[in-house]
Biopython code that builds the backbone (N, CA, C, O; Angstrom):
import numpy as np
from Bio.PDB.StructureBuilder import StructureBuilder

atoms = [
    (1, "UNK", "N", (0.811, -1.189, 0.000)),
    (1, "UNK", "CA", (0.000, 0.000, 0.000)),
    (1, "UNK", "C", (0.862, 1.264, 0.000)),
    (1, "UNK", "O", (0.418, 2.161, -0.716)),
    (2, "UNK", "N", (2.151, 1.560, 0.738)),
    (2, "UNK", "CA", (2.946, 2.739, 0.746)),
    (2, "UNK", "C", (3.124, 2.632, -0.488)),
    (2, "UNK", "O", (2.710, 3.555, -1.190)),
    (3, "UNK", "N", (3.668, 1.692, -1.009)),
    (3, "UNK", "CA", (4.478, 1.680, -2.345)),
    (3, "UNK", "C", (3.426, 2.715, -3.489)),
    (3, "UNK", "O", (3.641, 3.753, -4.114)),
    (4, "UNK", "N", (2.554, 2.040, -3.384)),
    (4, "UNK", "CA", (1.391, 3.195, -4.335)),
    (4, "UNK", "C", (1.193, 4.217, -4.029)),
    (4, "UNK", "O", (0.880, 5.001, -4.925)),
    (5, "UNK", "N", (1.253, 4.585, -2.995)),
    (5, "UNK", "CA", (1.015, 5.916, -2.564)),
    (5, "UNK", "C", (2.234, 7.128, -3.244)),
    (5, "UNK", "O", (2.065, 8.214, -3.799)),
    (6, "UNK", "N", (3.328, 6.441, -2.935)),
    (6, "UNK", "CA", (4.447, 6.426, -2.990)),
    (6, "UNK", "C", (4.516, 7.100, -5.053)),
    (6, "UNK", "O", (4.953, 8.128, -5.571)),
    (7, "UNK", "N", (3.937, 6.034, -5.522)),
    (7, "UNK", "CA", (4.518, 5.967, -6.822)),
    (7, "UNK", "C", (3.230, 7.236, -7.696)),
    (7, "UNK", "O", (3.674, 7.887, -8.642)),
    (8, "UNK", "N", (1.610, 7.469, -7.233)),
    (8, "UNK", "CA", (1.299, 8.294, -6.998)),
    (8, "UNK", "C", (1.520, 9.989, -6.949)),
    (8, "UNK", "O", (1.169, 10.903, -7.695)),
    (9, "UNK", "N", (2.260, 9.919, -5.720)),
    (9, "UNK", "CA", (2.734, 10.737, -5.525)),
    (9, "UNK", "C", (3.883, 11.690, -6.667)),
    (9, "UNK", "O", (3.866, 12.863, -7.040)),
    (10, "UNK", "N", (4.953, 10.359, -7.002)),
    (10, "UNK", "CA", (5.854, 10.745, -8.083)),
    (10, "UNK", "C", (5.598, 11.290, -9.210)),
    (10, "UNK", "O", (6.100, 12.237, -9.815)),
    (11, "UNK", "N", (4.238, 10.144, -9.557)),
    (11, "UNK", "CA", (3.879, 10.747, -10.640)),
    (11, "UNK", "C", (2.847, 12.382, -10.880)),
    (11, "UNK", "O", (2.484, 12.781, -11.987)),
    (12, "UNK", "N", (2.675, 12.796, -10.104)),
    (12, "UNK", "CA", (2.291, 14.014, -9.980)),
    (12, "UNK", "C", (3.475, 15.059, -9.962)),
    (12, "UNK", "O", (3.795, 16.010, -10.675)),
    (13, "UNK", "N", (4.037, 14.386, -8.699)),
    (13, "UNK", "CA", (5.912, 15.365, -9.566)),
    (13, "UNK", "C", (6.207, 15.671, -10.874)),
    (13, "UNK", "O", (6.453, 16.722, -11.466)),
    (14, "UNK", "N", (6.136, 14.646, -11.153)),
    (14, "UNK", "CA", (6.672, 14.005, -12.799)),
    (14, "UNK", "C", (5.791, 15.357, -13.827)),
    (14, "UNK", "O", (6.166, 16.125, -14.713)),
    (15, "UNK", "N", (4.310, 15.069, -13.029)),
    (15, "UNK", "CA", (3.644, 15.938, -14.047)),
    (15, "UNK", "C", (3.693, 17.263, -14.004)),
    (15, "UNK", "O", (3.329, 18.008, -14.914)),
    (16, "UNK", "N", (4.008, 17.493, -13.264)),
    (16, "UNK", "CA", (3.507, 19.099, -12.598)),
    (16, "UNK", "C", (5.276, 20.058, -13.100)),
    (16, "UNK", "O", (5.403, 21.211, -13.513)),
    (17, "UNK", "N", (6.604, 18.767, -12.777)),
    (17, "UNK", "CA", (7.459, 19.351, -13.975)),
    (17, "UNK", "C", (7.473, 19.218, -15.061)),
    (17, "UNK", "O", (8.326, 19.921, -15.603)),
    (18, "UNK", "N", (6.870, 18.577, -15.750)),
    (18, "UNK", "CA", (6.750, 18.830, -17.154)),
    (18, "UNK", "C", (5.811, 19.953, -17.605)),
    (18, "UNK", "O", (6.024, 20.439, -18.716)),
    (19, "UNK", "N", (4.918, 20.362, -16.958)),
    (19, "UNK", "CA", (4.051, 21.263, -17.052)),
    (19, "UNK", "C", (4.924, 22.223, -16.907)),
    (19, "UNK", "O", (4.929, 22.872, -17.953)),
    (20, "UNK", "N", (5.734, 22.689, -16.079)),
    (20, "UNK", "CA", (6.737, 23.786, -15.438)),
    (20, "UNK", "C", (7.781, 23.508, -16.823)),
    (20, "UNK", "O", (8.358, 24.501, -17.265)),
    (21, "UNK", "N", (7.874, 22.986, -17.087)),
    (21, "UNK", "CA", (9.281, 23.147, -18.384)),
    (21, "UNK", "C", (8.729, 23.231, -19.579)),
    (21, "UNK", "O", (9.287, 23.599, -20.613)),
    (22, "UNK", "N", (7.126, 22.734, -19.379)),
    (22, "UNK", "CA", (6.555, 23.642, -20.976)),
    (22, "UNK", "C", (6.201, 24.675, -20.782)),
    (22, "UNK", "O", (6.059, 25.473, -21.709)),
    (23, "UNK", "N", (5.948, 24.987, -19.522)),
    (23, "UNK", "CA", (5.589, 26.905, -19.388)),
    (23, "UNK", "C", (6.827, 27.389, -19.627)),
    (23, "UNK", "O", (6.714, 28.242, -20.508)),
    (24, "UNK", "N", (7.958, 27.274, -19.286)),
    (24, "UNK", "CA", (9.281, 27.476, -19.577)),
    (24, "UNK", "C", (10.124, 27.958, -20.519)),
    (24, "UNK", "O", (10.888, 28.892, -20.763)),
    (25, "UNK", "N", (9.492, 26.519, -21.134)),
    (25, "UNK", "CA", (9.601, 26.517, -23.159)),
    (25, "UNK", "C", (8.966, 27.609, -23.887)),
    (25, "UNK", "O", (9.366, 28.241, -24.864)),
    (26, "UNK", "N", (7.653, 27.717, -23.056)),
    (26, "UNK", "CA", (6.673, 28.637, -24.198)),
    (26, "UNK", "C", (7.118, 30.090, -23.741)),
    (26, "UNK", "O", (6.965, 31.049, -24.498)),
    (27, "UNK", "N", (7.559, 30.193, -22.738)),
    (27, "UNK", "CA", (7.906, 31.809, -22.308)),
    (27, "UNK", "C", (9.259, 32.060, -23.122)),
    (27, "UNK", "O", (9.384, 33.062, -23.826)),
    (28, "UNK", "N", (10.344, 31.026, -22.979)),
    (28, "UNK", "CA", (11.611, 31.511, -23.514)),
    (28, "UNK", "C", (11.220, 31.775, -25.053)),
    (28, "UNK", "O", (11.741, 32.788, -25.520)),
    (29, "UNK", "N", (10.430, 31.072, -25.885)),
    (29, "UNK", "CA", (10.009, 30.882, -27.025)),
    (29, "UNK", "C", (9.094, 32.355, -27.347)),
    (29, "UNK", "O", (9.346, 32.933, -28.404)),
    (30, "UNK", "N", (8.449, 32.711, -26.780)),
    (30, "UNK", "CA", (7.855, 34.079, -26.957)),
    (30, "UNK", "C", (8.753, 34.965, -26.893)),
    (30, "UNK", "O", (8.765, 35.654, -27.913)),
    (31, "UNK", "N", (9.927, 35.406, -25.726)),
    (31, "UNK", "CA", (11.095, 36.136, -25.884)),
    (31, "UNK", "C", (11.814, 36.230, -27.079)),
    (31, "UNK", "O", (11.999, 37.192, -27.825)),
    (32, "UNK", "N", (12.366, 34.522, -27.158)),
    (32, "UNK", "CA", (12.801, 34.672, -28.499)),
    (32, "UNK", "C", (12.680, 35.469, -29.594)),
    (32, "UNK", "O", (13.591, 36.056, -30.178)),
    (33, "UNK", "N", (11.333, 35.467, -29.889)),
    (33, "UNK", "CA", (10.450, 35.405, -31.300)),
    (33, "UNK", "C", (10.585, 37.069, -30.908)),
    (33, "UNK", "O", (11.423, 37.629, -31.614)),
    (34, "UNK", "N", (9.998, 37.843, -30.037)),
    (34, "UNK", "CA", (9.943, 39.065, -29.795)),
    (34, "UNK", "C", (11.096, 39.851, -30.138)),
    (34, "UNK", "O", (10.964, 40.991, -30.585)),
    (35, "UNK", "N", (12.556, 39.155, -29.902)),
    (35, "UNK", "CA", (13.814, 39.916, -29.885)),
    (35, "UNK", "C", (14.096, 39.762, -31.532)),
    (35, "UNK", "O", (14.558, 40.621, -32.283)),
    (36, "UNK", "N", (13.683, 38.431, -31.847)),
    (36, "UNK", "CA", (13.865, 38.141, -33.435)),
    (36, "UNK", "C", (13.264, 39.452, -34.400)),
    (36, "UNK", "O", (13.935, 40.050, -35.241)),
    (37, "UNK", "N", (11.774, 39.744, -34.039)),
    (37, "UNK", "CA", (11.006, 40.623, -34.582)),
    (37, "UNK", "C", (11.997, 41.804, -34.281)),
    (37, "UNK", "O", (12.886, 41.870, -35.130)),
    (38, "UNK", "N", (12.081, 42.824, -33.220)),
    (38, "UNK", "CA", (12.938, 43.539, -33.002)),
    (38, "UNK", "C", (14.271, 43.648, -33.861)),
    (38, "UNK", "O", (14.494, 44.693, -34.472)),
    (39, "UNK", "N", (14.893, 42.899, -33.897)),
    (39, "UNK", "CA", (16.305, 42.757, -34.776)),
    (39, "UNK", "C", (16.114, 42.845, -36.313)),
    (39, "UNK", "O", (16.849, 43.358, -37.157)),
    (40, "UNK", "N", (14.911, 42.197, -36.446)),
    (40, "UNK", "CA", (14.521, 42.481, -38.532)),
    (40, "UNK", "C", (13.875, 43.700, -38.519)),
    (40, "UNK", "O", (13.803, 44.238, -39.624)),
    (41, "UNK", "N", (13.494, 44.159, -37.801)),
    (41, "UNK", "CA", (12.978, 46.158, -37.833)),
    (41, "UNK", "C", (14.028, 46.590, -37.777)),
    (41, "UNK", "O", (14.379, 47.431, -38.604)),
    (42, "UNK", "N", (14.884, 46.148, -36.768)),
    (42, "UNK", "CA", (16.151, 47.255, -36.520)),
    (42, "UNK", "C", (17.259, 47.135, -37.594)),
    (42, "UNK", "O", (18.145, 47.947, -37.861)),
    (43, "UNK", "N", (16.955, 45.729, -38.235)),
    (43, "UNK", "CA", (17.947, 46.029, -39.330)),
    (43, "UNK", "C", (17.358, 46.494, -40.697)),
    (43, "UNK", "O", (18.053, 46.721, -41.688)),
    (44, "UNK", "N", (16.002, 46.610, -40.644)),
    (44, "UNK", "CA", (15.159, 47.115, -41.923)),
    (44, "UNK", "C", (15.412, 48.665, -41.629)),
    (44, "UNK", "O", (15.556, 49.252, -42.701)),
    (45, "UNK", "N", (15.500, 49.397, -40.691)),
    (45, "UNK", "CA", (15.738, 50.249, -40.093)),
    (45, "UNK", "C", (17.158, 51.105, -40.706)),
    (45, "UNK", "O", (17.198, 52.041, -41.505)),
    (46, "UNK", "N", (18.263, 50.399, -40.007)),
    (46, "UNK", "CA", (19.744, 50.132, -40.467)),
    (46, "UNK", "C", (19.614, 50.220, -42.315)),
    (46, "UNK", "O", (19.880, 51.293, -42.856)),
    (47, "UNK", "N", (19.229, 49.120, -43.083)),
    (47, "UNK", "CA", (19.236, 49.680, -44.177)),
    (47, "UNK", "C", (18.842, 50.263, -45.166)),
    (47, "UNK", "O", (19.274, 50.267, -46.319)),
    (48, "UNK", "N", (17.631, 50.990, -44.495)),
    (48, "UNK", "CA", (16.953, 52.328, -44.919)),
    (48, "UNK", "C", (18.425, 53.481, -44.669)),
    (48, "UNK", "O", (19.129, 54.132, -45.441)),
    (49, "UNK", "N", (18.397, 53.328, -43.510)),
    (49, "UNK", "CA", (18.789, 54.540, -43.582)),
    (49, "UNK", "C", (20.348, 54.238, -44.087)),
    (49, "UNK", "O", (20.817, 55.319, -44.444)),
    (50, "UNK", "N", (21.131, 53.381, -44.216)),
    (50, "UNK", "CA", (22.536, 52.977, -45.224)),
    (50, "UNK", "C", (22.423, 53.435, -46.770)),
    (50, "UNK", "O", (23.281, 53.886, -47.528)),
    (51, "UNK", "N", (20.826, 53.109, -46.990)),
    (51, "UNK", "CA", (20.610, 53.533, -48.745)),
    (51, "UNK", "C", (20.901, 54.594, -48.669)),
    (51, "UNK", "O", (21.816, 54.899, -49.434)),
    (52, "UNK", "N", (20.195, 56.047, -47.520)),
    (52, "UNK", "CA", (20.102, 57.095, -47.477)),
    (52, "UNK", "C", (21.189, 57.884, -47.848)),
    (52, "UNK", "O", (21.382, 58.711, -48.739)),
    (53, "UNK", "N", (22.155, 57.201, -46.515)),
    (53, "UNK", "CA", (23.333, 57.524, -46.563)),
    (53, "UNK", "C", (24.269, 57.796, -47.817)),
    (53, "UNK", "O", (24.957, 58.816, -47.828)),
    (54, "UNK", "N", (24.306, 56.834, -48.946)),
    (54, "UNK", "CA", (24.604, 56.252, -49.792)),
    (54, "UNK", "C", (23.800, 57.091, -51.146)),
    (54, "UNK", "O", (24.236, 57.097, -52.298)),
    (55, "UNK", "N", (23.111, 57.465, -50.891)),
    (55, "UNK", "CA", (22.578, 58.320, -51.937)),
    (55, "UNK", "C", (23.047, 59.781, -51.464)),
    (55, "UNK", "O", (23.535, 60.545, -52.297)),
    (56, "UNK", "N", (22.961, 60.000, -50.700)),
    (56, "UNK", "CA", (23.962, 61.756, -50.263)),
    (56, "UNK", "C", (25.300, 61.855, -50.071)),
    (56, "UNK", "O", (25.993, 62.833, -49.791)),
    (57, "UNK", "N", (25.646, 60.438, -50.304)),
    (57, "UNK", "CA", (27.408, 60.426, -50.843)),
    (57, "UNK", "C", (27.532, 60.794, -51.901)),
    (57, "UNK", "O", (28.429, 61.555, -52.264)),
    (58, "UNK", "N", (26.430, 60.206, -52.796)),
    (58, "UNK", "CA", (26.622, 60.024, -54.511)),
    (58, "UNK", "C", (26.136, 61.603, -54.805)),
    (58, "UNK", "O", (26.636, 62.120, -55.804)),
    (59, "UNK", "N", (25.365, 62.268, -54.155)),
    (59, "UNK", "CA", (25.129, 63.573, -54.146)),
    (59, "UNK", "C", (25.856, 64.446, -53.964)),
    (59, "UNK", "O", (25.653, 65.427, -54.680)),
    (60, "UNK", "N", (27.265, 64.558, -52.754)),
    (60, "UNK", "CA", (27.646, 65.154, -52.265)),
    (60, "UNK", "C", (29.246, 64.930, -53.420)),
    (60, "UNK", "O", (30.022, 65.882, -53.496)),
    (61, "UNK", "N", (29.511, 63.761, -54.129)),
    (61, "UNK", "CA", (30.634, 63.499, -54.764)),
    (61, "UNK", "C", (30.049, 64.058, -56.313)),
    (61, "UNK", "O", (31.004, 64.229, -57.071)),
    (62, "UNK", "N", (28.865, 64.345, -56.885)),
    (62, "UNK", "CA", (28.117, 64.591, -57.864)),
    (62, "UNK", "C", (28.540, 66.116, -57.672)),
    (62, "UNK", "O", (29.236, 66.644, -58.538)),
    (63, "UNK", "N", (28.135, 66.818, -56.568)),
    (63, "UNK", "CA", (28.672, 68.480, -56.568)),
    (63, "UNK", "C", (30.294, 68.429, -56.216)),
    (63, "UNK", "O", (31.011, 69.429, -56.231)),
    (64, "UNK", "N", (30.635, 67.416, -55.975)),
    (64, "UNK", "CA", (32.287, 68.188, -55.870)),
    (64, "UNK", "C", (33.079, 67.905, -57.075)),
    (64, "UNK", "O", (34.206, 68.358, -57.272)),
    (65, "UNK", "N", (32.396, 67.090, -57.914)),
    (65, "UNK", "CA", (33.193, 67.020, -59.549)),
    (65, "UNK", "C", (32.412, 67.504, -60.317)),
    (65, "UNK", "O", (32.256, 66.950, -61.406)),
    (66, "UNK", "N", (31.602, 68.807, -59.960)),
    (66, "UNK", "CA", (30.794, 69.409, -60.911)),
    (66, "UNK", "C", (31.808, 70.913, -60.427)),
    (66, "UNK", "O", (32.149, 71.700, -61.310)),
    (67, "UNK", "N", (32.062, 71.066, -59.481)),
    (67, "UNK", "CA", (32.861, 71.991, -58.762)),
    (67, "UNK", "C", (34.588, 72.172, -59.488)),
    (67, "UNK", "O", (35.123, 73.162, -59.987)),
    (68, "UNK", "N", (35.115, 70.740, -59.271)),
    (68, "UNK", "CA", (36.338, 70.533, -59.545)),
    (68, "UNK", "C", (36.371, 71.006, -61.000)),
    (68, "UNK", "O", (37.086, 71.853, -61.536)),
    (69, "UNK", "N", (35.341, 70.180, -61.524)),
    (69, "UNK", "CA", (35.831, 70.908, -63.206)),
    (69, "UNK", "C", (35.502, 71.668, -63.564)),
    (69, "UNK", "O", (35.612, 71.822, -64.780)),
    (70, "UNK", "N", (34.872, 72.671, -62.767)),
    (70, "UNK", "CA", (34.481, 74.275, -63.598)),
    (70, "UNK", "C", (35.832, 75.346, -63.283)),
    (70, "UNK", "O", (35.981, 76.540, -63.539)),
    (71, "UNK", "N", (37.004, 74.024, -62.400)),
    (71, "UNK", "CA", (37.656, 74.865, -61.860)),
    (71, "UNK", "C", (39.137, 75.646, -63.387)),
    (71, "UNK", "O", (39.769, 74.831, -64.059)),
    (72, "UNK", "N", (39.330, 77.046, -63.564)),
    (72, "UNK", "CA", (39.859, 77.076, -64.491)),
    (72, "UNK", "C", (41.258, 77.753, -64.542)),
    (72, "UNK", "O", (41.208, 78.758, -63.834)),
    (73, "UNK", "N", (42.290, 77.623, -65.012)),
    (73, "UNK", "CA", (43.640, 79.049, -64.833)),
    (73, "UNK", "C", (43.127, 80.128, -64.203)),
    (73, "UNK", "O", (43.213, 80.320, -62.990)),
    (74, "UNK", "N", (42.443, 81.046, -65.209)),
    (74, "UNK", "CA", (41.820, 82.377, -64.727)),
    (74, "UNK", "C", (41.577, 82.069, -63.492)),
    (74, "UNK", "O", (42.353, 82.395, -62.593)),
    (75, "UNK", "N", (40.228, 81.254, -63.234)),
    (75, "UNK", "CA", (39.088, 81.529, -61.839)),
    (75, "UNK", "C", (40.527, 81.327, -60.744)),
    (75, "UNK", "O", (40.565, 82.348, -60.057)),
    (76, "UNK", "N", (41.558, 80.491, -60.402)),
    (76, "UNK", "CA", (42.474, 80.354, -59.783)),
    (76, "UNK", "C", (43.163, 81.581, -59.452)),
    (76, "UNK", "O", (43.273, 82.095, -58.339)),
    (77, "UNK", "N", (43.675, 82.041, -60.720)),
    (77, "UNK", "CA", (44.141, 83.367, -60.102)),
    (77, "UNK", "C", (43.885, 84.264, -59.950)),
    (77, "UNK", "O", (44.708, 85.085, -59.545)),
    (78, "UNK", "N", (42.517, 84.603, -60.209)),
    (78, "UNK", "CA", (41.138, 85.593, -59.730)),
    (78, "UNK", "C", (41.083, 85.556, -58.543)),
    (78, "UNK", "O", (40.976, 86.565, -57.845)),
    (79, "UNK", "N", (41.158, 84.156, -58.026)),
    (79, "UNK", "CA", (40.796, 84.073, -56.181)),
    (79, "UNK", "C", (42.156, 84.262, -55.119)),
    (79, "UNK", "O", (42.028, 84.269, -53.895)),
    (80, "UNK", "N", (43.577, 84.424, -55.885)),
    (80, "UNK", "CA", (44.973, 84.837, -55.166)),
    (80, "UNK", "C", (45.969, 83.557, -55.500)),
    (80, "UNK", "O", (47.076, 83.567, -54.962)),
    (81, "UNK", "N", (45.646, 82.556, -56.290)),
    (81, "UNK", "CA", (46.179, 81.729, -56.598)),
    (81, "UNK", "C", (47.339, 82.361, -57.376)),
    (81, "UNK", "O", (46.955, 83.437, -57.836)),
    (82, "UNK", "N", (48.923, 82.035, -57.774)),
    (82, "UNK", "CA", (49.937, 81.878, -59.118)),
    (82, "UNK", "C", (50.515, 81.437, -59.242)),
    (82, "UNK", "O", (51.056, 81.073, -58.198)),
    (83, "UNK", "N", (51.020, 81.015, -60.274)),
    (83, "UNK", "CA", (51.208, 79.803, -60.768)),
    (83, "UNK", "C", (52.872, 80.021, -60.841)),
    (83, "UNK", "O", (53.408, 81.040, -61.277)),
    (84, "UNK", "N", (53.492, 78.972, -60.378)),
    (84, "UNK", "CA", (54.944, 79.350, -59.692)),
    (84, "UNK", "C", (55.829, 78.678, -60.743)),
    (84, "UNK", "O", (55.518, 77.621, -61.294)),
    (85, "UNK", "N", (57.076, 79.437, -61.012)),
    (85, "UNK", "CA", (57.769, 79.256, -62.206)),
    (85, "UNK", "C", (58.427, 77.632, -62.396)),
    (85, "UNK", "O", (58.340, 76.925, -63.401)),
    (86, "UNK", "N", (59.262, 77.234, -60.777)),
    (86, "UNK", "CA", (60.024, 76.706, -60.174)),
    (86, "UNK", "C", (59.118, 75.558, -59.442)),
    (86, "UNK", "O", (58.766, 75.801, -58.288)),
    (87, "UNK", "N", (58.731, 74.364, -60.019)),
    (87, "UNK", "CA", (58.322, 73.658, -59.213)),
    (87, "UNK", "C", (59.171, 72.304, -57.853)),
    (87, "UNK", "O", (59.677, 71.341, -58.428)),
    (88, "UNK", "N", (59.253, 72.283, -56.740)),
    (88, "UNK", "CA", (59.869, 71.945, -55.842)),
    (88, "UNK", "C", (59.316, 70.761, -54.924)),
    (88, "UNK", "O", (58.586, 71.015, -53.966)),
    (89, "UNK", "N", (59.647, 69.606, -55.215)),
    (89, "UNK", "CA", (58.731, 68.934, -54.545)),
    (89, "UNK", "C", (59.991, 68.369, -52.477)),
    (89, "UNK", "O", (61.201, 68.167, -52.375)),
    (90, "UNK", "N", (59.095, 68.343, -51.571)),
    (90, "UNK", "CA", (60.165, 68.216, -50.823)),
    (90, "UNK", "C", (59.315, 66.995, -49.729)),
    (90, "UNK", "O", (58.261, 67.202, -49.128)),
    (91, "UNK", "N", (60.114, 65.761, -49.710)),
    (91, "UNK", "CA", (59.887, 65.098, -48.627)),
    (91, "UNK", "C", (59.549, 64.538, -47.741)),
    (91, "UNK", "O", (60.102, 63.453, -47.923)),
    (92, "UNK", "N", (58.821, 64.429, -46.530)),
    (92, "UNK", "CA", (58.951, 64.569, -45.264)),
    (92, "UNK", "C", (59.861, 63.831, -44.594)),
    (92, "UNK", "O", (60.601, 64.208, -43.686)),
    (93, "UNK", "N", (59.761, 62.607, -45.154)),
    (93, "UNK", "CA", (61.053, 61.704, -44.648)),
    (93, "UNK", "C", (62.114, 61.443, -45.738)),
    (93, "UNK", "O", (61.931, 60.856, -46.805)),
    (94, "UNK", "N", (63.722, 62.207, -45.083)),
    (94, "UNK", "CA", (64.783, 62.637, -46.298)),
    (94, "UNK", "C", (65.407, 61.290, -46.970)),
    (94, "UNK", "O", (66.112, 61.265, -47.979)),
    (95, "UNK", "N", (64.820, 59.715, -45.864)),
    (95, "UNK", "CA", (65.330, 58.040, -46.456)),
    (95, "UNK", "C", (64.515, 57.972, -47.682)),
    (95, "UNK", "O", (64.981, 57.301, -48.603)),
    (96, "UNK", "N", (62.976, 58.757, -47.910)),
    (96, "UNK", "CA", (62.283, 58.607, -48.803)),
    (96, "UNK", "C", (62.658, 58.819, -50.217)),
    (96, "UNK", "O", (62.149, 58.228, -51.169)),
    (97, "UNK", "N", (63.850, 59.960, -50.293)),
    (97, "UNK", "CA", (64.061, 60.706, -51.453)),
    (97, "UNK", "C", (64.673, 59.442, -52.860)),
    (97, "UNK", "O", (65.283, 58.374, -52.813)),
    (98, "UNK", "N", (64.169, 60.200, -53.867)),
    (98, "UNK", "CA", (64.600, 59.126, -55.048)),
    (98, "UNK", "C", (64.990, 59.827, -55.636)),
    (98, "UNK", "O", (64.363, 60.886, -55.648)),
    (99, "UNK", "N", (66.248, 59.743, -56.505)),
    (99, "UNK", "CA", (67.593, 60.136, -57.172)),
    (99, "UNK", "C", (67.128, 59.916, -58.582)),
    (99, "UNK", "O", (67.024, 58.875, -59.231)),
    (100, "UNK", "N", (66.778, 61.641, -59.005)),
    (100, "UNK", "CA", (66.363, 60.970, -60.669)),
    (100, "UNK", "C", (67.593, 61.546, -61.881)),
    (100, "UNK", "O", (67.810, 62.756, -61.818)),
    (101, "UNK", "N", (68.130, 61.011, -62.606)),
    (101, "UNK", "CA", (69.211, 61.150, -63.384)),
    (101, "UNK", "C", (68.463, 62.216, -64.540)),
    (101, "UNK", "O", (67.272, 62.136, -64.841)),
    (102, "UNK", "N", (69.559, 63.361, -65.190)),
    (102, "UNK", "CA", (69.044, 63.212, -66.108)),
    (102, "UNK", "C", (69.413, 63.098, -67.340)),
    (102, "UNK", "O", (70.591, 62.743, -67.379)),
    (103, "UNK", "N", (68.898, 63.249, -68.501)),
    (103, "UNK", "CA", (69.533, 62.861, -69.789)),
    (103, "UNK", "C", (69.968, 63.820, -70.189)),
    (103, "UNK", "O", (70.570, 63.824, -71.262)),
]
sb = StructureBuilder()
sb.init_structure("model")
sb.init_model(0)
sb.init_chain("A")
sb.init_seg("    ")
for serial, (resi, resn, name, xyz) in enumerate(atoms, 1):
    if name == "N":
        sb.init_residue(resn, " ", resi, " ")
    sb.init_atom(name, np.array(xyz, "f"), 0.0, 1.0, " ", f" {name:<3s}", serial, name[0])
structure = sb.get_structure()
């Protein structure tokens, strides 16, 4: 008679953790899924705004070679620029220098 009582008993253990480790399951499993959702917004997010980015580069490199090549002799030395007889190139590090021969 203990013995049943006994085995009874266990098995209500038995059940009542398995019940506890599928509530368990289903909670970690809802977290999951929640942080998952979160992370595909935040990276739909991320590459919205990367295109953005990426299009006001192409904008911003579109006006500086529309800039560069209107640039002309004149407009240069209109703005205090001149153009130096003697060109001199020098260095920073003097191991760098290269020895050009000439003909």
């Amino acid at each position: 008679m203990t013995e049943k009582i006994l085995e009874l008993n266990n098995g209500k253990t038995i059940f009542w953790s398995l019940v506890g480790v599928l509530l368990l399951s289903l909670a970690f499993y809802m977290y999951f899924i929640n942080i998952t959702i979160h992370n595909v917004v935040a990276r739909q997010n991320l590459e919205s705004e990367a295109s953005t980015l990426t299009l006001s580069i192409g904008n911003q490199e579109f006006k500086y070679i529309t800039l560069r090549n209107n640039i002309t002799l004149p407009l240069a030395l209109s703005m205090g620029f001149r153009e130096m007889a003697m060109k001199t190139f020098v260095p920073k590090d003097p191991s760098t220098r290269v020895a050009f021969v000439k003909n």
